[in-house]
N, C-alpha and C positions, 0 to 999 in steps of 0.2 A: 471681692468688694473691698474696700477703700474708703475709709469714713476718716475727715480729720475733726476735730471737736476742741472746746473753744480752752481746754485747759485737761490736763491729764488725768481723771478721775481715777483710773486706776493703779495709778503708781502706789497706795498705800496697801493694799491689797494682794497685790500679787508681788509684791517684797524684791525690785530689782531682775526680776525674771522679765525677760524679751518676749515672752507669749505665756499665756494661757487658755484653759479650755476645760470645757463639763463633755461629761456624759448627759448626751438628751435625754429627755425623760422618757419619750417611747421609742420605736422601732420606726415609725414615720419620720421620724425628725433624725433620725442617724446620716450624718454627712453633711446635716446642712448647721453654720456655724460653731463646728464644734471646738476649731481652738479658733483663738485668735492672738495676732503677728504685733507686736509694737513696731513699727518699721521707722524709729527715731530713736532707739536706745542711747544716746546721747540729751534725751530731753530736751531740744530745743523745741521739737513741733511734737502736737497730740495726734500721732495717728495712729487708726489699726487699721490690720488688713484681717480677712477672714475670709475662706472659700469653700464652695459646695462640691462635693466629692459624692462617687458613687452612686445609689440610686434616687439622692436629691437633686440631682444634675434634672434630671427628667424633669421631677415636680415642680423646680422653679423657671423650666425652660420658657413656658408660654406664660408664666407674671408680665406685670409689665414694669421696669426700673425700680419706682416706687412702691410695689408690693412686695420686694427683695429687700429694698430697706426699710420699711417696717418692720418684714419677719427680724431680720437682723439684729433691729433697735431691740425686740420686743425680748433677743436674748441676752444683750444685753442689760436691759432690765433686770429682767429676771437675776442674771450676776449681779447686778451690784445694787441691790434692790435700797438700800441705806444713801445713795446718790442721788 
């Protein structure tokens, strides 16, 4: 997934570094959003990329678009919960 956003909130944050990522908090949520990609390390545009790996492949196969970017948002959130 591929999210662009209207200004780079996490540039203070993750210090110059090209991705970051948490450990989810249980064994259900392993693989899904756990790093995510700055795919504009030149800072002109705000994007990330993030991808579902491993046995969250399955659980988000039958979502429909917008309940993938929910979950997404919602870890995002969670990261940067000061935003």
């Amino acid at each position: 997934i591929a999210l662009q956003f209207p200004y780079r909130f996490w540039d203070s944050k993750v210090q110059g570094a090209d991705f970051f990522g948490h450990v989810p908090p249980s064994a259900s949520k392993r693989g899904l959003f756990a790093v995510f990609y700055d795919m504009d390390p030149q800072k002109q545009h705000s994007v990330l990329m993030s991808v579902i790996a491993g046995e969250a492949v399955a659980a988000v196969r039958s979502l429909e678009d917008k309940q993938v970017l929910q979950q997404c948002m919602a870890t995002l959130r969670e990261l940067f919960k000061e935003q």
